[in-house]
N, C-alpha and C positions, 0 to 999 in steps of 0.2 A: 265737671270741668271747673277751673280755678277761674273766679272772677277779674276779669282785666279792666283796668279804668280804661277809659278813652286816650289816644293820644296818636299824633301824629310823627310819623319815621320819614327821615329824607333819607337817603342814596342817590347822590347825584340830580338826576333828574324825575327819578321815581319815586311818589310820594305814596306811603302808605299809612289810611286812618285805618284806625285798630277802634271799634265799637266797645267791645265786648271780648268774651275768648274765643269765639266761634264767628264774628261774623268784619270783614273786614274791606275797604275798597281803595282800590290804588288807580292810581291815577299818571302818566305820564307829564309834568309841569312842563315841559320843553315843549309838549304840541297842544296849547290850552288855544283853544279860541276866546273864550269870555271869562270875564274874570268880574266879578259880583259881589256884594255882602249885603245882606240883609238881618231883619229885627222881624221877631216874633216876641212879642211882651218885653220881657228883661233881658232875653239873649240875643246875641250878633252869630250868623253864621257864614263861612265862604261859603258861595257857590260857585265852584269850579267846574267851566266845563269844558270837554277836548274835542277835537278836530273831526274825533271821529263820534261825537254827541255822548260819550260816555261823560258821567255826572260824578260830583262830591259834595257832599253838603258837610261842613266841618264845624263846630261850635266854636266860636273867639276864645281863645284863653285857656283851652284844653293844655296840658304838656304836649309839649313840640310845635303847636302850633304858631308861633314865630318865626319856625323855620320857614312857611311859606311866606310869611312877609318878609324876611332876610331873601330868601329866592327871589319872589318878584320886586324887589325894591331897586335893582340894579336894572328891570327891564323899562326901554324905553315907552314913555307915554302912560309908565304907571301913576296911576294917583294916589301918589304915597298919602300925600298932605288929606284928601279927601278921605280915606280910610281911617286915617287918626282921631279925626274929626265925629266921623260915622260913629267909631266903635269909642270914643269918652263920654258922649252924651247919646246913646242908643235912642230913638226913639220908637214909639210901642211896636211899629209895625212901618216896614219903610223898604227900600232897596235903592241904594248906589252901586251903578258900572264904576268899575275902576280901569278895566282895559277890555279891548279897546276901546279910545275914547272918541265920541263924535258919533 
């Protein structure tokens, strides 16, 4: 198999992270309950998760990865400003909710 870097695909509301050439997880953004990022050492990752408890853990800064913050950045109660903040100064090990908040 032909080695594929990581990167994230929107369609609409269907988001699909690409690992690898073989291994890959999509996720519906329209029905997320929890919206997360978290720091392991030097990297930030989403943690998204859906309605129905299926999971994404996505690396900050991947190609396409943007696209979920352009997706969520329009929804209400997001913590755009909070995430900015999260992922410029990462610290070693950490987690902020972004939605929902409270």
């Amino acid at each position: 198999m032909t080695p594929t870097a990581p990167a994230v695909q929107l369609n609409q509301d269907h988001m699909i992270y690409t690992r690898n050439a073989s291994t890959r997880t999509e996720l519906d953004l329209a029905d997320l309950a929890e919206v997360d990022v978290f720091a392991r050492g030097e990297q930030c990752y989403w943690h998204l998760t859906g309605k129905d408890r299926r999971e994404a853990l996505v690396p900050v800064g991947i190609p396409g990865e943007s696209l979920i913050r352009q997706y969520l950045a329009d929804w209400r109660g997001f913590d755009y400003d909070g995430l900015v903040r999260f992922v410029s100064e990462p610290p070693v090990e950490g987690r902020r909710r972004l939605w929902p908040l409270g």
